[in-house]
C-alpha positions as CSV (number, residue, x, y, z in Angstrom):
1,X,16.5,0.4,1.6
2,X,13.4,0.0,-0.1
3,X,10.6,3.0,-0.3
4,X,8.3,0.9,1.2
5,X,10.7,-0.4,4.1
6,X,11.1,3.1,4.4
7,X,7.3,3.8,4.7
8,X,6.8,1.1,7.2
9,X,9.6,1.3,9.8
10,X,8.2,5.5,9.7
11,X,4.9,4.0,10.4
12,X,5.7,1.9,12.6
13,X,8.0,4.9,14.6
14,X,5.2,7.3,14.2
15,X,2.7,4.8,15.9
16,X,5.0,4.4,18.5
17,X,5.0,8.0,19.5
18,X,1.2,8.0,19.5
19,X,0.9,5.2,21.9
20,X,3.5,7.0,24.2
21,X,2.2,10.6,23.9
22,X,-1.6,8.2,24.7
23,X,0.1,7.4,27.6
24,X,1.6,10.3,28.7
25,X,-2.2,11.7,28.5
26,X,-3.5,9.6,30.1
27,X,-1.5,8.6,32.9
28,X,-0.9,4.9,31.5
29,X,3.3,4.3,31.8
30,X,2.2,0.7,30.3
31,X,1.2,2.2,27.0
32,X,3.4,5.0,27.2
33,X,6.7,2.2,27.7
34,X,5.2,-0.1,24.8
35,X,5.4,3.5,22.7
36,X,8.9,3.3,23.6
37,X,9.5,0.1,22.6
38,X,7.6,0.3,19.3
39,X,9.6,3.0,18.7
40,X,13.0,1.7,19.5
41,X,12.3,-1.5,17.4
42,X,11.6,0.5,14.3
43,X,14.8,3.1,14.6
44,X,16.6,-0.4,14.8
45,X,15.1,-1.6,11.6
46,X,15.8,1.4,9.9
47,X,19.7,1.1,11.1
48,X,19.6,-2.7,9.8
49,X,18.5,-1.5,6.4
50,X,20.9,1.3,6.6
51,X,23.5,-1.4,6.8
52,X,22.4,-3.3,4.1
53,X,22.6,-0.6,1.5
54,X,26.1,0.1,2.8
55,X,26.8,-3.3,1.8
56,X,24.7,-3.4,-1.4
57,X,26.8,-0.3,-3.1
């Protein structure tokens, strides 16, 4: 995994967690799911990348 992979998918994780904790704040369980799922979608990249190095070595 690349260190800028690795800066992005964090990126996009830690902007996940804003929108949710927005949401949470602010009663919004729209923004607060789309956290979620920005969230989940960048712990999956990670994984993928993960994988790849296995395969790499």
């Amino acid at each position: 995994m690349s260190t800028s992979d690795k800066f992005e998918n964090k990126a996009d994780e830690l902007k996940g967690k804003a929108k949710e904790a927005t949401g949470k704040a602010t009663d919004d369980e729209q923004l607060e799911a789309e956290g979620r799922t920005d969230q989940a979608g960048a712990n999956l990249k990670q994984a993928g990348e993960k994988i790849k190095d296995v395969f790499k070595s």
